[in-house]
C-alpha positions in Angstrom: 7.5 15.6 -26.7 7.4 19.2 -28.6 7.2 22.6 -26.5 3.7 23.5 -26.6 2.8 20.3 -24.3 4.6 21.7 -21.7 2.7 25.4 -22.1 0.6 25.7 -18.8 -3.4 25.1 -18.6 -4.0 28.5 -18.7 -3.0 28.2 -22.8 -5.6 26.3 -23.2 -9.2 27.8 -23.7 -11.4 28.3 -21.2 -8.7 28.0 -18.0 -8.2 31.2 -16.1 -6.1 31.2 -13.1 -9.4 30.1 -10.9 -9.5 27.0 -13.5 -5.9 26.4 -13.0 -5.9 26.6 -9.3 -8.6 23.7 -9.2 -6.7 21.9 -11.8 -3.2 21.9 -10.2 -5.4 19.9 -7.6 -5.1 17.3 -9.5 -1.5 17.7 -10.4 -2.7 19.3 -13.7 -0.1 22.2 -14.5 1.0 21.5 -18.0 -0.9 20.8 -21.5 0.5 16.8 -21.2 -0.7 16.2 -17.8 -4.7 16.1 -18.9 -3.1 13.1 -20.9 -2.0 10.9 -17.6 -5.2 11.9 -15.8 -6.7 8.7 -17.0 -10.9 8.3 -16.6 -11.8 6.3 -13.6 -14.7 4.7 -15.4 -16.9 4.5 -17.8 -20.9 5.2 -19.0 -22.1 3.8 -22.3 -24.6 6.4 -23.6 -24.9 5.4 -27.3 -28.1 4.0 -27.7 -31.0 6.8 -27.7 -34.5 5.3 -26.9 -37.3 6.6 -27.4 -39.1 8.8 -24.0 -41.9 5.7 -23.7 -39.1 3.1 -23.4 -37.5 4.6 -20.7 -38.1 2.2 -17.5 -38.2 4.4 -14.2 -35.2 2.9 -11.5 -32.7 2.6 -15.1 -30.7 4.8 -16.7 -31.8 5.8 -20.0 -30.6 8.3 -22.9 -33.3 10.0 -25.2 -33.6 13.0 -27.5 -36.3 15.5 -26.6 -37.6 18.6 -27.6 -38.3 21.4 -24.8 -41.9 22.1 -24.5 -42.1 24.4 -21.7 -39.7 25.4 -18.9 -40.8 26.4 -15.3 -38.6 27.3 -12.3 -40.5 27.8 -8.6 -39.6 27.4 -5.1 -40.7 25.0 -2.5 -41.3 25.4 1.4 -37.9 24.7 2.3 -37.0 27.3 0.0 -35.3 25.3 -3.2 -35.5 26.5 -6.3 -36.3 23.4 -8.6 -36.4 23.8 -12.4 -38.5 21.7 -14.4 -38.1 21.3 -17.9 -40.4 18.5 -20.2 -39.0 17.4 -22.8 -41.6 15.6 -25.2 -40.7 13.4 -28.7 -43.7 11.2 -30.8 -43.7 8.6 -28.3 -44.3 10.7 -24.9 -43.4 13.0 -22.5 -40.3 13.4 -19.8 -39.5 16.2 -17.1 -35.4 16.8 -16.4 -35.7 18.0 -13.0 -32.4 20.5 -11.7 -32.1 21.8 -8.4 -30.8 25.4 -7.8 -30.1 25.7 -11.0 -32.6 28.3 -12.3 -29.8 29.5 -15.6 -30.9 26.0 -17.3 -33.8 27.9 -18.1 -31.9 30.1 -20.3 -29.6 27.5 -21.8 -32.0 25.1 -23.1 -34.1 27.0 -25.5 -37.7 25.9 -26.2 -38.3 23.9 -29.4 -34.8 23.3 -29.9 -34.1 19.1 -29.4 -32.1 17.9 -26.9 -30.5 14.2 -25.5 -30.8 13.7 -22.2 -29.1 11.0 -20.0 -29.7 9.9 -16.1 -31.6 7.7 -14.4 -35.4 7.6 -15.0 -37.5 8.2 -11.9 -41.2 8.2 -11.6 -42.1 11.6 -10.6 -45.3 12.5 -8.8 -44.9 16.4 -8.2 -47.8 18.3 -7.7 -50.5 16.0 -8.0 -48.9 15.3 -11.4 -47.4 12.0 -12.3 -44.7 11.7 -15.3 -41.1 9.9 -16.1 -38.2 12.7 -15.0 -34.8 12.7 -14.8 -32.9 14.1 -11.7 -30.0 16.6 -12.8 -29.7 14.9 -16.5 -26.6 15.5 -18.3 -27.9 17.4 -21.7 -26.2 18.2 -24.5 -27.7 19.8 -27.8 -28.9 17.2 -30.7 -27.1 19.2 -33.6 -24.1 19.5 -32.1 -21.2 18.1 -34.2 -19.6 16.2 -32.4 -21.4 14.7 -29.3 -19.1 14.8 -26.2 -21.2 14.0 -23.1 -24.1 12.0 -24.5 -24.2 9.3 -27.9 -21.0 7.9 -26.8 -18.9 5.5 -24.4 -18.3 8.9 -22.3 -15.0 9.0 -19.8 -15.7 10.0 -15.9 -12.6 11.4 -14.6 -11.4 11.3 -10.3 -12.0 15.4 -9.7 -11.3 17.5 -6.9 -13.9 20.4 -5.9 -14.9 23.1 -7.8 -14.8 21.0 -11.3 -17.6 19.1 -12.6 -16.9 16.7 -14.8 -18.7 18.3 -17.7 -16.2 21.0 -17.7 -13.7 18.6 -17.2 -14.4 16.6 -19.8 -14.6 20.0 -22.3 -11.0 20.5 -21.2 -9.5 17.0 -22.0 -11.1 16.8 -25.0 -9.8 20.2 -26.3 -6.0 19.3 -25.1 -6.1 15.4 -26.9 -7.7 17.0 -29.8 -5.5 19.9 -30.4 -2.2 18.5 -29.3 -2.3 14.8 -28.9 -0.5 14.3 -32.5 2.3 16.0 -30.9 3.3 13.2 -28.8 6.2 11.2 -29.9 6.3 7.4 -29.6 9.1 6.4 -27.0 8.6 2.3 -27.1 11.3 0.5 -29.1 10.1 -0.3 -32.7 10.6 -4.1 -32.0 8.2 -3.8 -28.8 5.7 -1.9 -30.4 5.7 -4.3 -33.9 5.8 -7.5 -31.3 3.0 -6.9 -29.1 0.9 -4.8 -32.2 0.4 -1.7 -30.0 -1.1 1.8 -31.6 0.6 4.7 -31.6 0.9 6.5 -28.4 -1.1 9.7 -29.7 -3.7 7.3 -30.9 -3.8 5.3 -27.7 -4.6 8.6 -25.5 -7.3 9.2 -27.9 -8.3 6.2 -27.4 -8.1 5.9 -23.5 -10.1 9.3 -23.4 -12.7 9.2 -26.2 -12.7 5.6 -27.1 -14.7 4.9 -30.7 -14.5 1.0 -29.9 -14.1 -1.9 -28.0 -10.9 -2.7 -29.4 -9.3 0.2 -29.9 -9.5 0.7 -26.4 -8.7 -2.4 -25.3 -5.1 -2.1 -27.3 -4.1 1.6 -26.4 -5.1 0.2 -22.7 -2.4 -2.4 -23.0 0.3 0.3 -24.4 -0.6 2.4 -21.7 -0.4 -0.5 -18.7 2.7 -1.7 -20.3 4.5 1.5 -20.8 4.1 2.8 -16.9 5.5 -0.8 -16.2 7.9 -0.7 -19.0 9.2 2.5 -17.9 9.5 1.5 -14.0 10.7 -1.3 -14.3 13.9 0.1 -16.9 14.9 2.5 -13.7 14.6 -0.2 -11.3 16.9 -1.9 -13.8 19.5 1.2 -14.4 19.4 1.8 -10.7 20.6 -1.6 -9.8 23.1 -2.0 -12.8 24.3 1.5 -10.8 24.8 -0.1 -7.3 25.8 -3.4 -8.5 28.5 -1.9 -11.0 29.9 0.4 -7.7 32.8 -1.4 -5.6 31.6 -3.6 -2.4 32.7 -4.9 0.7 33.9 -8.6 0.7 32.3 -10.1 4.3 33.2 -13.8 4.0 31.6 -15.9 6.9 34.0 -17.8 9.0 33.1 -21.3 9.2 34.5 -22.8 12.7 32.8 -19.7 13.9 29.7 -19.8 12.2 29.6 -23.7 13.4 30.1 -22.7 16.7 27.6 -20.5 17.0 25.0 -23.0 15.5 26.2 -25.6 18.2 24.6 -23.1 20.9 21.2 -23.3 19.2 18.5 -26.0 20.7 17.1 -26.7 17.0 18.8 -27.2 13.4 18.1 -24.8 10.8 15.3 -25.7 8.3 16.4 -26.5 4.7 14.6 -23.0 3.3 16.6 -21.3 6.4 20.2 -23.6 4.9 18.9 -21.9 1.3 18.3 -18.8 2.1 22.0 -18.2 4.2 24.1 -19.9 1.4 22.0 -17.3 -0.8 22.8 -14.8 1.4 26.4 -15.8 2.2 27.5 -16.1 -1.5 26.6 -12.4 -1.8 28.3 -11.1 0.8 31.6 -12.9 -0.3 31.2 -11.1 -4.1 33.2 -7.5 -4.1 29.9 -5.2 -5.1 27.2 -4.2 -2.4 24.6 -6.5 -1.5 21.0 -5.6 -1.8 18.6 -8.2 -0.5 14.8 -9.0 0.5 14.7 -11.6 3.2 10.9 -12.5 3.8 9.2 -15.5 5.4 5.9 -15.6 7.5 5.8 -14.9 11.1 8.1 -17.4 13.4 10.0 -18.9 9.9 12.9 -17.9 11.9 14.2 -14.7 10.0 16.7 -13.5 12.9 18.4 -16.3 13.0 19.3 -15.8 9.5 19.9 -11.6 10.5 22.7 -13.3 13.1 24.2 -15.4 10.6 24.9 -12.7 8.5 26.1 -9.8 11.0 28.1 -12.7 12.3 29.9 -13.2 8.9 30.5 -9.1 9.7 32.2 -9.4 12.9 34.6 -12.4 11.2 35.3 -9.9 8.5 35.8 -7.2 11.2 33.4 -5.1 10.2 30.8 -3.1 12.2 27.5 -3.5 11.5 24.2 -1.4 11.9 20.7 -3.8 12.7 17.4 -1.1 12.6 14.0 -2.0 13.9 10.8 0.1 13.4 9.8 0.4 17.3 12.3 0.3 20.7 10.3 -2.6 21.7 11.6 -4.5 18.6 15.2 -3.0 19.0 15.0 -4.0 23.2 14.0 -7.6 21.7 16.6 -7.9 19.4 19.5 -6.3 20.9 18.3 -8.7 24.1 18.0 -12.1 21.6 21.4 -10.6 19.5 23.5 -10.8 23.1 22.3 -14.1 24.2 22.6 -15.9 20.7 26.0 -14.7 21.1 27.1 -15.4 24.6 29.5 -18.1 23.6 31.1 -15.4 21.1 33.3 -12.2 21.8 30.8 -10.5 19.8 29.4 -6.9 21.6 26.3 -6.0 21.0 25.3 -2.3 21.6 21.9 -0.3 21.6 20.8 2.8 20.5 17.5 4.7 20.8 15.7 8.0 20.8 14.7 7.7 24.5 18.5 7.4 25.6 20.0 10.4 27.0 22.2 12.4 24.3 25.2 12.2 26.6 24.6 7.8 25.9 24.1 8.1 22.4 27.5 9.1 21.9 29.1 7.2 23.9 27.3 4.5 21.7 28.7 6.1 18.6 32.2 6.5 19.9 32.3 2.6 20.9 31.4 1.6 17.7 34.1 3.8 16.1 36.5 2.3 18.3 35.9 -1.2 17.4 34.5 -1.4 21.3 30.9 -2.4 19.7 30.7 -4.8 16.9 27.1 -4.1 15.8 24.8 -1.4 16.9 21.1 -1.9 16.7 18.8 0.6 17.1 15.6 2.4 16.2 15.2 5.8 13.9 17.3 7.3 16.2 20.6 5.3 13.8 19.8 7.8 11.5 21.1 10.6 13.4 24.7 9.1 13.2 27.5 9.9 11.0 28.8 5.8 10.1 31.2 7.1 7.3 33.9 6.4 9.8 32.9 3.4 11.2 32.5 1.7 7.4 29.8 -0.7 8.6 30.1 -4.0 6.5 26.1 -4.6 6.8 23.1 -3.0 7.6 20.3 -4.9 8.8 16.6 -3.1 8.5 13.8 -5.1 9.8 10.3 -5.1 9.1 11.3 -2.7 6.1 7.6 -2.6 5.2 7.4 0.3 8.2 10.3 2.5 7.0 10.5 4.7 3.7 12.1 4.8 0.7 13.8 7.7 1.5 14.9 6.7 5.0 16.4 3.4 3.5 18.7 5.1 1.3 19.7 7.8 3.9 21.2 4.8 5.8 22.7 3.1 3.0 24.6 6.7 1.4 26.2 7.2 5.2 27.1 3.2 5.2 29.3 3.8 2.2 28.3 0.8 -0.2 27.8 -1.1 2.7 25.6 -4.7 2.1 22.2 -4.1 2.7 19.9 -7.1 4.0 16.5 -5.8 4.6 13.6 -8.2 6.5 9.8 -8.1 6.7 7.6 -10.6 8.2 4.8 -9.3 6.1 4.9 -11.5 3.5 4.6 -9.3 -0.1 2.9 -10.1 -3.5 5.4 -11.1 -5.9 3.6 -8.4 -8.0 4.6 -5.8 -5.5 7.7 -7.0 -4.6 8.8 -6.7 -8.3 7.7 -2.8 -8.4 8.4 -2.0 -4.8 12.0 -3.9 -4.5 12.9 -4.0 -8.0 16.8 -3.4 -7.1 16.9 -6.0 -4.9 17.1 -9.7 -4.7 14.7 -11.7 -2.7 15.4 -14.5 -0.8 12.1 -16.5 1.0 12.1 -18.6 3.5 9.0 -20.6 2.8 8.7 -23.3 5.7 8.1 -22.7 9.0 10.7 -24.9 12.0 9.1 -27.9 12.9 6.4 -28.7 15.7 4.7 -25.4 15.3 1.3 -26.1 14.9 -1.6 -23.9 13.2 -3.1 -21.4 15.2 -6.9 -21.9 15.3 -8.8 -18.3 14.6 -12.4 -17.6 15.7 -14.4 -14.3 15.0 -16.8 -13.2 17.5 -19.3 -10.5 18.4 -19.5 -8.5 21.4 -22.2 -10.5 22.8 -19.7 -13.4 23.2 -17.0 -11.3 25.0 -17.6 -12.7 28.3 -17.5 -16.4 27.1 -14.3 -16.1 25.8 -12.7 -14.2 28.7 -14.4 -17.1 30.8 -12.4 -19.3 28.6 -9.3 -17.5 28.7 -8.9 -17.4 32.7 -9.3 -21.4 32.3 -6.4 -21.7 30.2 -3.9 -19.4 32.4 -5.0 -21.3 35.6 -2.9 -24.2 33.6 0.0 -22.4 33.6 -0.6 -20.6 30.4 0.1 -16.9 28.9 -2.4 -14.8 26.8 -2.2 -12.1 25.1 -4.9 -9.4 24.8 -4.6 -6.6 22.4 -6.5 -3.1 22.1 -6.2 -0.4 19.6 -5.9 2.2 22.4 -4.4 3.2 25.9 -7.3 4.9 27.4 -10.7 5.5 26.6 -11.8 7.9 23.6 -14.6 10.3 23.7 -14.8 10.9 20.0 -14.6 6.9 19.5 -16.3 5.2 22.4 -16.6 1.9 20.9 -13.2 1.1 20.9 -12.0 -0.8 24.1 -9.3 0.9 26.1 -6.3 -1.0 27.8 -7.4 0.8 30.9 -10.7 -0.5 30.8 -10.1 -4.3 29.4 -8.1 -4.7 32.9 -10.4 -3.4 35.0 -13.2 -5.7 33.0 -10.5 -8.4 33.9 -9.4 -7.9 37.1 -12.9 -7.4 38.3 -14.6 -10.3 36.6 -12.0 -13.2 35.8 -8.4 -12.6 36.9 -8.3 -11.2 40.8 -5.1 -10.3 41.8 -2.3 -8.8 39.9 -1.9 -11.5 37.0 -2.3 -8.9 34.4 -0.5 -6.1 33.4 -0.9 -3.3 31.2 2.1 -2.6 27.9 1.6 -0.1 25.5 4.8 2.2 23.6 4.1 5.5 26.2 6.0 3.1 29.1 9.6 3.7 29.5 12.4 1.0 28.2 13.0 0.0 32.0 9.0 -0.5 32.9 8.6 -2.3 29.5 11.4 -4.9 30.4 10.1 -5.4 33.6 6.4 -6.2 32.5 7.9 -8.2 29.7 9.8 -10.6 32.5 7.3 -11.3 34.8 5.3 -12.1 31.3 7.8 -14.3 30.7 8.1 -16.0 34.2 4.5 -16.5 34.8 4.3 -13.6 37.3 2.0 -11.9 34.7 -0.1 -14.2 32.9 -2.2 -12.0 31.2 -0.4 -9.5 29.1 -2.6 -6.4 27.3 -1.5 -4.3 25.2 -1.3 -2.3 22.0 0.1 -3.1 18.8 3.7 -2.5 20.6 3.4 -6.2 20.4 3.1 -6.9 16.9 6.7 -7.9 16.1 9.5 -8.6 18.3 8.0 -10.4 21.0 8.6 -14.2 21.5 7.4 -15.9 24.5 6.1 -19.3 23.6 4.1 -20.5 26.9 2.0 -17.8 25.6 -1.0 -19.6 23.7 -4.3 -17.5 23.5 -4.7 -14.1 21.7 -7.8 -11.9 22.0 -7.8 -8.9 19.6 -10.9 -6.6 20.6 -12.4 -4.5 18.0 -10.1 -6.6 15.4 -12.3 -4.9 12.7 -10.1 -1.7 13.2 -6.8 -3.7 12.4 -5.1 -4.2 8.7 -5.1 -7.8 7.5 -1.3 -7.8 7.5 -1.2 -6.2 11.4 -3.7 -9.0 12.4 -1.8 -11.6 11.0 1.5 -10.1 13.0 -0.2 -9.8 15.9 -1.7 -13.8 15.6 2.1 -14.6 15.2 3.0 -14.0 18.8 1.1 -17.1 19.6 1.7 -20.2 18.3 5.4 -20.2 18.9 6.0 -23.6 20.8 4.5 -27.4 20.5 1.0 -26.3 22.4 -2.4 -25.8 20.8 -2.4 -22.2 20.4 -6.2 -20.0 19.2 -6.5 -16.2 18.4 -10.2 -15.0 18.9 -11.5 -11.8 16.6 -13.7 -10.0 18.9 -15.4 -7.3 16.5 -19.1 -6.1 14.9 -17.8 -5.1 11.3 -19.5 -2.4 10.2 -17.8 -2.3 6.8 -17.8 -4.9 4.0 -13.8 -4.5 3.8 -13.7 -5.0 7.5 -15.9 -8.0 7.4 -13.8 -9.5 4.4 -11.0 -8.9 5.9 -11.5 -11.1 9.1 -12.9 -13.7 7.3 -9.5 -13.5 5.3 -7.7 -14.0 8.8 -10.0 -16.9 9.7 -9.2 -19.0 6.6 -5.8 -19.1 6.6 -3.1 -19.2 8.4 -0.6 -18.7 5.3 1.1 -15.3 5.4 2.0 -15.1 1.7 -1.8 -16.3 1.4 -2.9 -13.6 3.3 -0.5 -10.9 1.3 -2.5 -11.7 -1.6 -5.7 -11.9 -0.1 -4.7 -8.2 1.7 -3.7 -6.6 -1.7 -7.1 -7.8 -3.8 -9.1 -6.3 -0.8 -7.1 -2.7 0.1 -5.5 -2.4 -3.6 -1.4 -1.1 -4.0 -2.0 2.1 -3.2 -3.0 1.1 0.4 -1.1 -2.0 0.9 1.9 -0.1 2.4 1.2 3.8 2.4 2.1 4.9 -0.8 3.7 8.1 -0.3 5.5 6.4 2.8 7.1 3.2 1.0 7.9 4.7 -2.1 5.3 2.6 -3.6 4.6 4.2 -7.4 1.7 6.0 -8.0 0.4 4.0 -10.9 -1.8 6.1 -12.7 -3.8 3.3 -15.6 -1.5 0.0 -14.7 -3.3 -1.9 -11.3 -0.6 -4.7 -10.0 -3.8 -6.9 -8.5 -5.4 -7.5 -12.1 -2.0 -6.0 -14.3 0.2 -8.9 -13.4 0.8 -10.6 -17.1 1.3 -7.2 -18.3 4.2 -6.5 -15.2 5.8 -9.8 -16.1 6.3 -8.9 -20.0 7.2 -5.6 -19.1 10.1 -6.7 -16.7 11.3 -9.4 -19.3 11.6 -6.6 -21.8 13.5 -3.9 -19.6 16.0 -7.2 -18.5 16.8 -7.6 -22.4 17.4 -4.2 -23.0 19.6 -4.0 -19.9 21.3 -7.1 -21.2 21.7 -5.4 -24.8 24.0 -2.7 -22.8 21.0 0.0 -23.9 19.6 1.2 -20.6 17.5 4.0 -21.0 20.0 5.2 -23.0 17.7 4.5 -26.5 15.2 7.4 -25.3 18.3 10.4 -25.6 18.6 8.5 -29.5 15.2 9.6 -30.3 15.6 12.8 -28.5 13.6 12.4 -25.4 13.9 13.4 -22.2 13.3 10.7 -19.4 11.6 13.7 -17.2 9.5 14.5 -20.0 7.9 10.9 -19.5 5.7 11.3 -16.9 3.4 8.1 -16.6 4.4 7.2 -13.3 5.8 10.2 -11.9 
């Protein structure tokens, strides 16, 4: 790209440092950046009717000519212009509000075209056609920008309407789009017949066709993808080509420690470890995805592989999102190993400084084999220690950046990162593009499907009813609320506190219940969580603390209140902590949507119990940008390409950056034709 497209706004006509303010907004600082701010929609305004044709409750476009102009005030002390605008065929009034300059602007007998949606007015005892706040644009003007064309509406931010707007992109593609210089390799562009990049932002902006801008849509979707998916490529040529640690798994021990288990592995848990295994063994770092649906028996697979780290005597690092999760799994990590002279340590932010490095100092010793812990691992200094493996579960609830903060103090350590939130294969490609993905895509036998039920608030005390029945058998349940105590700014939302006094005083006397939620202390959570376990406590509520980690299998009933509040992934996790033995296991949805999206998104929950199902189902209804927290995860801030309806495009575009990594080009043909990767800013 030449100099002048990286001038500031202000260069352009028309932006003063007010304009520029409003426009940096938007992350509009530079002439090129009105080029990447791509319209959100579209309004086809070509056909001009005449003023009798115009139906009142449709949006119509005519030319008029200004018979006479009056501006007054009402009661309520508005100023309302009214303007008619009259052609051979009738009359029409454009109607502004506090807007008295129109007046001035539009100049009687000049002719006009006015667009909006056509109301019946009936001001003043006077009954005519009018148009609320038309957009108006002179008839002789040369070329038409906001009326007598497919015209772009552009995502704004306050201060800029999008008349101005519009006045400024069309001045910066039309004085300095020709500068652009096309960056695609011939071979793509000649294969797929794109346009040339200056003609497809013309295009995108101020479209003349249907086809044209279908086509420079297509170079535009597949360049953002193009160019993502060529650094996801470089970046993991760059890890894979750096040297790696060798953990080779040893088999009489790995055989004895599958000997302690009450179950064989399933064959998609056998294919995933030998996946897993192999890479290990290979002298470059591992970088892998493990995913599988809640209960496919993912931490099994987590042991197998720190275990293949202890043989190779190596320390290794296991993180979870929450110290409930870490308690669990430091807890199920000690007693999978109890036949093995494996030792298991934890670490966590709640621990006293004075423990944490002890913690630290055992695992440089070689007194701690593997260390799991919570955010609080990030605190550490493991260039010493040379961990063989780092295990990160439920990566979904960590960020991009804090990944990689672990990984650089691991020094090329393996990396095996875990999520029971199953993810679109369209996201996992743009999201984990450096790493390998292993699924494991059958659940262990004897689970059975657990049966889901939405219900109002009406029904609450039914299902409670029905819930104290199936404890008196001997049977756990869990019942989750989205928060501790009750809100005044949201009083519709039920409260821990108040769902066990609603219990306790109405179905469950006695101290059956108990009360978990993340503001307990390690030693009070354990506690509730054993009596859970031993049928001391048979009714369990809670927040979303629960939501991974926990495995107690006599527990067989879940009631979510005010499920509508919930993400379709979260409800699916929290579902997943029934279900977990041989008994009939239901979840009840108590909630009163008051959202479309909400309502969809229960009845999403309801229909299946398949979690790469519901992945997909999650992503059509929230969209990419939602699906993990974008600025969070990492995710990239697509700014045409959408990976729900984009996917063909994605797939071609991957194919295409693997060949040219194979061809030994990287992104090493741009500096050929003299440009800049920064200077590409489609998806930055």
């Amino acid at each position: 790209m030449k100099g002048s497209l990286s001038q500031p706004v202000t260069s352009l006509k028309g932006i003063g440092s007010a304009r520029a303010a409003e426009l940096k907004n938007l992350r509009i600082t530079r002439i090129r950046d009105f080029f990447y701010h791509f319209p959100r929609d579209y309004q086809d305004r070509r056909k001009v009717i005449p003023i009798a044709e115009a139906v009142p409750g449709k949006t119509a476009t005519v030319r008029g000519r200004v018979k006479d102009a009056r501006t007054f005030r009402t009661r309520g002390k508005y100023m309302i212009t009214r303007i008619t605008f009259t052609d051979r065929s009738g009359e029409i009034n454009g109607i502004w509000f506090n807007q008295p300059y129109i007046t001035n602007s539009l100049k009687s007998g000049k002719d006009y075209c006015l667009s909006g949606k056509v109301e019946e007015g009936n001001r003043e005892k006077h009954s005519r056609r009018e148009i609320i706040n038309p957009v108006q644009e002179e008839w002789e003007v040369d070329r038409p920008l906001h009326t007598r064309r497919i015209v772009p509406i552009y995502p704004l931010t306050e201060g800029l309407s999008q008349r101005r707007f519009r006045e400024f992109i069309f001045r910066a593609v039309n004085n300095h789009a020709e500068e652009l210089q096309d960056w695609l390799p011939d071979k793509i562009i000649e294969k797929y017949d794109f346009p040339e990049l200056s003609r497809a932002i013309r295009e995108i902006h101020f479209s003349r066709d249907r086809e044209g801008y279908f086509k420079a849509r297509q170079m535009l979707i597949f360049s953002e993808f193009f160019l993502l998916q060529l650094k996801l490529q470089q970046s993991k040529k760059r890890i894979f080509g750096s040297p790696g640690i060798s953990l080779t798994a040893d088999p009489e021990l790995t055989v004895k420690f599958l000997e302690t288990l009450n179950f064989e592995l399933t064959g998609a848990q056998k294919k995933v470890w030998h996946e897993i295994a192999r890479d290990m063994e290979k002298n470059r770092p591992m970088r892998r995805l493990l995913q599988g649906d809640v209960g496919s028996g993912k931490t099994i697979i987590a042991a197998l592989a720190l275990l293949a780290a202890f043989a190779s005597k190596r320390p290794a690092l296991y993180m979870a999102p929450t110290e409930i999760l870490a308690e669990q799994q430091y807890l199920t990590l000690k007693n999978l190993y109890r036949e093995i002279p494996c030792q298991v340590g934890l670490l966590t932010g709640s621990q006293p400084e004075e423990k944490k490095t002890d913690r630290m100092e055992a695992l440089l010793d070689g007194k701690i084999d593997i260390l799991v812990g919570t955010h609080a691992l990030y605190s550490g200094d493991y260039r010493l220690a040379r961990p063989g493996l780092i295990v990160i579960d439920e990566q979904h609830k960590f960020g991009v950046r804090q990944r990689q903060k672990l990984i650089a103090a691991g020094n090329n350590s393996d990396l095996l990162v875990m999520t029971a939130t199953p993810i679109p294969r369209s996201l996992a490609l743009t999201l984990y593009g450096e790493l390998d993905i292993s699924t494991i895509e059958e659940l262990p036998p004897g689970r059975r499907p657990v049966r889901t039920y939405v219900r109002g608030t009406e029904s609450r005390d039914k299902v409670y009813d029905y819930l104290a029945r199936r404890i008196a058998e001997d049977e756990r349940a869990f019942v989750v609320c989205p928060v501790i105590e009750p809100s005044r700014e949201i009083p519709e939302l039920t409260s821990c506190q108040e769902m066990q006094s609603y219990l306790t005083d109405n179905f469950i006397p006695g101290k059956k219940t108990a009360v978990l939620h993340g503001q307990k202390n390690p030693e009070e959570r354990e506690a509730i969580l054993a009596k859970f376990r031993s049928g001391e406590i048979r009714v369990l509520i809670a927040t979303t603390v629960i939501e991974v980690g926990v495995d107690i299998p006599e527990a067989t009933m879940m009631v979510i209140e005010n499920a509508d509040r919930f993400g379709l992934a979260q409800l699916h996790q929290l579902r997943g902590r029934v279900g977990r033995s041989a008994s009939p296991s239901l979840c009840v949805l108590i909630a009163e949507p008051a959202t479309e999206e909400g309502r969809r998104r229960l009845e999403a929950l309801k229909s299946s119990g398949d979690g790469f199902v519901i992945a997909e189902r999650d992503l059509e209804i929230r969209g990419p940008g939602e699906f993990f927290g974008t600025e969070q995860h990492g995710l990239p801030e697509l700014k045409i390409a959408d990976l729900r309806r984009d996917k063909r495009l994605l797939r071609l575009a991957r194919q295409e950056a693997r060949e040219i990594m194979a061809a030994g080009q990287g992104l090493d043909f741009l500096q050929r034709i003299n440009i800049d990767l920064e200077e590409l800013e489609l998806i930055i």
